[in-house]
C-alpha positions in Angstrom: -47.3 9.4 9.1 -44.0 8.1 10.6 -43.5 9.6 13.8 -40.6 11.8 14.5 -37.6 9.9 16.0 -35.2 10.9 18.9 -32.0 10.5 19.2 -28.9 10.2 20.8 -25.8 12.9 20.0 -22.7 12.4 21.0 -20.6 15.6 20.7 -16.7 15.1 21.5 -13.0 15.4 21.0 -11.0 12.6 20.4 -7.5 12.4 22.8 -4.7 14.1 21.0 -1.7 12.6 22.5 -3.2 8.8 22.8 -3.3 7.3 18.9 -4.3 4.4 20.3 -7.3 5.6 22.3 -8.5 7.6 19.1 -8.6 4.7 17.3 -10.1 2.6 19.3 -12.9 5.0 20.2 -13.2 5.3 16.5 -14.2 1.9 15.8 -16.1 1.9 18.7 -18.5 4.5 17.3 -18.2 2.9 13.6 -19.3 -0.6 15.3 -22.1 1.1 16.8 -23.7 2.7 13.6 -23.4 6.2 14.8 -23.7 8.6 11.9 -21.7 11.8 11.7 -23.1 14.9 11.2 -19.9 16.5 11.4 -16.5 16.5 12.9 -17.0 15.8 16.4 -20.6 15.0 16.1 -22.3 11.9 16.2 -25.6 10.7 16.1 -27.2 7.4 16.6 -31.6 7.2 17.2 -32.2 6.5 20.5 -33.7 2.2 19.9 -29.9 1.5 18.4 -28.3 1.3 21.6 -28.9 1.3 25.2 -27.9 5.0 27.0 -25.6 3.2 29.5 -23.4 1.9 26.9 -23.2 5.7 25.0 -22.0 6.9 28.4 -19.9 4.5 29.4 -18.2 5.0 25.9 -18.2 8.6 26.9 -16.8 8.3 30.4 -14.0 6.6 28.8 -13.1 9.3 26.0 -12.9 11.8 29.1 -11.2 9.3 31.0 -8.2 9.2 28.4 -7.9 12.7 27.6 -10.4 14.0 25.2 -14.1 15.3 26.1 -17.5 14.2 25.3 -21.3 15.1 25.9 -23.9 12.5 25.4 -27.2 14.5 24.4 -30.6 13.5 23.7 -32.4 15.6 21.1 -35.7 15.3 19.0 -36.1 15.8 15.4 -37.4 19.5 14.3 -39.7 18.2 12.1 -40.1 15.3 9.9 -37.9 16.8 7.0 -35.5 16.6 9.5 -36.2 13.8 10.8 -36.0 11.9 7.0 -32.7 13.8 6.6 -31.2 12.3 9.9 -32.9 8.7 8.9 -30.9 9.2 5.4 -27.8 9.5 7.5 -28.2 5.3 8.0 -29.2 4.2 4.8 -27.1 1.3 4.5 -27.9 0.2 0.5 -24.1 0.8 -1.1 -22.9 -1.2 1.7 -25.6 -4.0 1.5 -24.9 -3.5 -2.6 -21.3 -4.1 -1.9 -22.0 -7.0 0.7 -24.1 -8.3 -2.2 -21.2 -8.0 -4.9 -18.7 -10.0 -2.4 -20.9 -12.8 -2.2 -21.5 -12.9 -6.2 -17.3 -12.8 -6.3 -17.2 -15.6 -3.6 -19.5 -17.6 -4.6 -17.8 -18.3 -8.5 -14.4 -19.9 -6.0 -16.4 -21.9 -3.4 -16.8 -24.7 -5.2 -12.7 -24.9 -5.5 -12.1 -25.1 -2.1 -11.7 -27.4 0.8 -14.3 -27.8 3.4 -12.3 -26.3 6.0 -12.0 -23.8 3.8 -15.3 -23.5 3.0 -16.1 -23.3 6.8 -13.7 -20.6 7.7 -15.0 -18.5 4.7 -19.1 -19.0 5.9 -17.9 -17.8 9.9 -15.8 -14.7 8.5 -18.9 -13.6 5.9 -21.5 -14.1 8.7 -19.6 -12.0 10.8 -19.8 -9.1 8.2 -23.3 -9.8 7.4 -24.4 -9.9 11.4 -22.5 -6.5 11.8 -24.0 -4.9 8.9 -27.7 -6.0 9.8 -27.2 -4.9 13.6 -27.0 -1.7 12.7 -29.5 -1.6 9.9 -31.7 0.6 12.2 -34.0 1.5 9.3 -34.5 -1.7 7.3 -35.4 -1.4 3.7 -35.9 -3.5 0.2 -31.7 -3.4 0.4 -31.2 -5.2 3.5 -34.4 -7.8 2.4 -32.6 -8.4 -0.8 -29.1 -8.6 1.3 -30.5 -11.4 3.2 -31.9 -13.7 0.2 -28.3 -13.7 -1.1 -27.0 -14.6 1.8 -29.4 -17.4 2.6 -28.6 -18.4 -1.4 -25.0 -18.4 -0.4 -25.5 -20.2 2.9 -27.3 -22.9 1.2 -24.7 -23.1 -1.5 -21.9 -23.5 1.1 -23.8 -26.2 2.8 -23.8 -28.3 -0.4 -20.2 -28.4 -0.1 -20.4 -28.9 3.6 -23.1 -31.5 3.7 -23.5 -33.5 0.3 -26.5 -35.3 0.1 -28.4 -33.4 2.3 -31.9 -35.6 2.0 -34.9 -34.8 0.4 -38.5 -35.8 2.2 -40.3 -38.9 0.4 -43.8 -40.5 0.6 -43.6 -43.3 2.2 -45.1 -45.9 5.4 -43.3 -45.5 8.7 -43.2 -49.3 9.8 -43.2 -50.5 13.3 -39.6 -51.5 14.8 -38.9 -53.5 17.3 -35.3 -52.6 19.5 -34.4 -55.9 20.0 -34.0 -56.4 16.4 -31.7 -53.9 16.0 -28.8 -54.8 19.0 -25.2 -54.4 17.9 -25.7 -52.7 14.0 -23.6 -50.6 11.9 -25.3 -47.3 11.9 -24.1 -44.9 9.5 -24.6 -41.5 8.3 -23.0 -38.1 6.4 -19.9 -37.1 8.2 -19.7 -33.5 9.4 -22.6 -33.7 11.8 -25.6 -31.6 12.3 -28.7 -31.2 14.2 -30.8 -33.9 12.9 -27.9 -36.3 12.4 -26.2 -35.8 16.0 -29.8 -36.1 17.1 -30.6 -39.3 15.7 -27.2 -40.5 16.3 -27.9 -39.7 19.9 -31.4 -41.4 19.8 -30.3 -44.4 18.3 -27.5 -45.2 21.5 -29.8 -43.6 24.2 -33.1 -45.5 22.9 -32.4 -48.0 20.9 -29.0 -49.7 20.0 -27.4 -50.2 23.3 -24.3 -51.0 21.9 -24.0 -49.5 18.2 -21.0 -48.6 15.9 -21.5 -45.2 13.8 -19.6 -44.5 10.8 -19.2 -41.1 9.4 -19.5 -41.0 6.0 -17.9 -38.8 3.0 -20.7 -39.7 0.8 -23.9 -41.9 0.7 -22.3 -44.0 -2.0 -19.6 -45.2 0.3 -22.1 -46.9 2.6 -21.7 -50.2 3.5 -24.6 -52.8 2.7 -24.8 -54.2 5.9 -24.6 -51.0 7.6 -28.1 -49.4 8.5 -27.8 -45.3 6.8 -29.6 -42.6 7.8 -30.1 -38.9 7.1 -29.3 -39.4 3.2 -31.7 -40.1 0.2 -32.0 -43.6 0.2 -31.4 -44.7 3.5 -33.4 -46.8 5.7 -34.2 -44.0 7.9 -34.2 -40.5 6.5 -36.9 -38.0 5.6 -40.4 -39.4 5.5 -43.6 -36.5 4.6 -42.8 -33.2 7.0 -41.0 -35.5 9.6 -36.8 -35.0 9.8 -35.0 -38.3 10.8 -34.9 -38.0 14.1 -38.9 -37.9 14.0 -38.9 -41.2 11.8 -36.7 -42.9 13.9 -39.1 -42.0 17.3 -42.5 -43.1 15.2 -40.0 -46.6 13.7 -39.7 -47.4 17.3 -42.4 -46.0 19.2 -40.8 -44.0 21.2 -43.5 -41.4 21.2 -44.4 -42.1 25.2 -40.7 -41.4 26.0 -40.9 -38.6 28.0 -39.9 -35.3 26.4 -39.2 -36.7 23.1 -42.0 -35.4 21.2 -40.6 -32.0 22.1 -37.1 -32.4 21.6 -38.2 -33.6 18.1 -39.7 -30.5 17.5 -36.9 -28.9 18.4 -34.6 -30.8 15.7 -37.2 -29.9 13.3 -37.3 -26.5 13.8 -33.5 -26.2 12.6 -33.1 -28.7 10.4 -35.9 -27.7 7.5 -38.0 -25.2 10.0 -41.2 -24.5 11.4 -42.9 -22.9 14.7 -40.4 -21.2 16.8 -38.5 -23.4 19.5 -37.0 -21.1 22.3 -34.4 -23.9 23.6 -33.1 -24.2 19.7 -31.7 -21.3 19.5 -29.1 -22.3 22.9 -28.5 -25.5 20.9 -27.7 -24.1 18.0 -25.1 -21.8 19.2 -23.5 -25.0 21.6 -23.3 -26.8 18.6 -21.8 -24.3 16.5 -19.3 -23.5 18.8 -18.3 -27.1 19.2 -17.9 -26.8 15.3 -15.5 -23.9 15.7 -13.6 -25.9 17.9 -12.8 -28.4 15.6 -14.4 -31.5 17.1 -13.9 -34.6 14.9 -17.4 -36.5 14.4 -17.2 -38.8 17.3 -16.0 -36.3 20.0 -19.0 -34.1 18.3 -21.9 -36.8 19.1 -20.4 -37.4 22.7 -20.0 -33.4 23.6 -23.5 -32.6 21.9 -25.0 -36.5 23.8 -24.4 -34.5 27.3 -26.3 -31.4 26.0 -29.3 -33.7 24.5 -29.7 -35.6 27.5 -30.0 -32.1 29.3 -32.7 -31.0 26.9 -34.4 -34.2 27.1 -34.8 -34.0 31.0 -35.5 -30.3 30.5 -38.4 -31.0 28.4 -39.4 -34.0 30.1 -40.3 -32.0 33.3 -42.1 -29.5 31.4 -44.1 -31.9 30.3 -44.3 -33.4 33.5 -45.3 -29.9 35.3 -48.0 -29.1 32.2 -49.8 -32.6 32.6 -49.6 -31.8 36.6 -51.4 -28.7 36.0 -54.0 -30.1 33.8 -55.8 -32.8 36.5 
């Protein structure tokens, strides 16, 4: 049996000569999830937000005029209980979430990738709100969430054409000196694994490279060495991204830390085990993004961050083969 929830209720009055303040309290409280039971009354269960915040948000209705009494109560029983949890069902907004993305989606292909860009940050904003205060997930929000991966993957089509696809093949043996002074070039628009490899191939192999940025595979040059793209010289090989190929093509395995920051890059570019340092990475480089970096000031922003990483997990490894002798 489901065990009968608390939670928070937050009885007030809104301030009556402060328009302003009313509203803003109001979408304070909307943001939040709380449900109302009636006017005045609002109720939220007590894991949706931390007690601190409620009465802070409290302090500040009295603080401007109006009156308000943070109180934690227990269901009477669990009728009640499944009659307050009905309060947050959020299907018809999920359903209408679902809709948008079904309108959306029949335009995307029609617009730029700026466009295109703008439209994925605005729509993952609504779909982040919605889900954080999804308190009592069901088959709405599970279904929510493969149409918004569906769409995601659909934008990045238009993002990133020619995104690659693994093959079967050898991983030769490289040597660096071979490869001095070479065209390198790869899908403009960088992400993980091709700001990664770009950022290998200068750091650990071609001391003195040039990188183009490409607007499609077709467009690159035959002396220039691609990568990241079906076809390429170095792209996808089994379950290893790029940058993986590239550290087994030149054995860089030994390098230390590299290993792990390749699992890192692997873990958000086509997933896998859980990486907790990808999650910071992601959300520098996404941020860079939203800054509208060009290419090249992308590879030298994210460059400082990767050679942070790679000393980061080079004394980790350090300290664990320490602690094994």
């Amino acid at each position: 049996m489901t065990s009968i929830v608390d939670w928070f209720l937050l009885v007030l009055t809104f301030p009556t000569d402060n328009a302003t303040a009313r509203m803003r309290f109001w979408r304070a409280l909307k943001a939040r999830g709380c449900a109302v039971l009636r006017d005045g009354a609002y109720l939220l269960p007590v894991t949706a937000a931390p007690e601190v915040e409620l009465l802070e948000l409290a302090r500040g209705i009295d603080d401007a005029g109006g009156t308000a009494h943070l109180i934690r109560v227990g269901s009477r029983d669990e009728e009640q209980r499944r009659l307050f949890q009905s309060l947050f069902d959020r299907s018809e907004e999920y359903s209408a979430f679902v809709r948008a993305l079904a309108d959306t989606r029949k335009t995307l292909s029609a617009l730029s990738p700026a466009e295109v860009e703008r439209l994925l940050r605005r729509t993952r904003k609504d779909y982040d709100a919605l889900v954080a205060v999804d308190f009592f997930p069901n088959e709405a929000g599970t279904r929510a969430e493969a149409a918004w991966q569906d769409f995601v993957a659909l934008a990045d089509t238009i993002l990133s054409p020619g995104e690659p696809h693994s093959a079967e093949a050898d991983i030769r043996s490289l040597r660096r000196e071979d490869y001095q002074g070479r065209t390198w070039a790869t899908r403009q628009r960088l992400w993980v694994d091709r700001v990664a490899s770009a950022w290998l191939i200068h750091r650990f192999i071609d001391k003195s490279p040039t990188f183009l940025w490409l607007s499609s595979p077709a467009d690159c040059p035959p002396a220039a060495l691609g990568f990241d793209f079906d076809g390429a010289p170095f792209t996808h090989v089994g379950d290893r991204v790029t940058f993986e190929v590239l550290v087994a093509s030149f054995g860089l395995d030994e390098e230390p830390g590299l290993v792990e920051l390749g699992k890192m890059v692997h873990a958000l570019d086509i997933g896998g085990p859980a990486v907790p340092e990808a999650v910071g990475f992601e959300a520098v480089m996404t941020g860079a993004k939203q800054r509208g970096l060009n290419d090249n000031e992308m590879l030298s922003e994210m460059s400082l961050v990767l050679d942070s990483l790679l000393a980061h997990f080079a004394a980790n490894a350090k300290a664990e083969s320490g602690g094994k002798r």
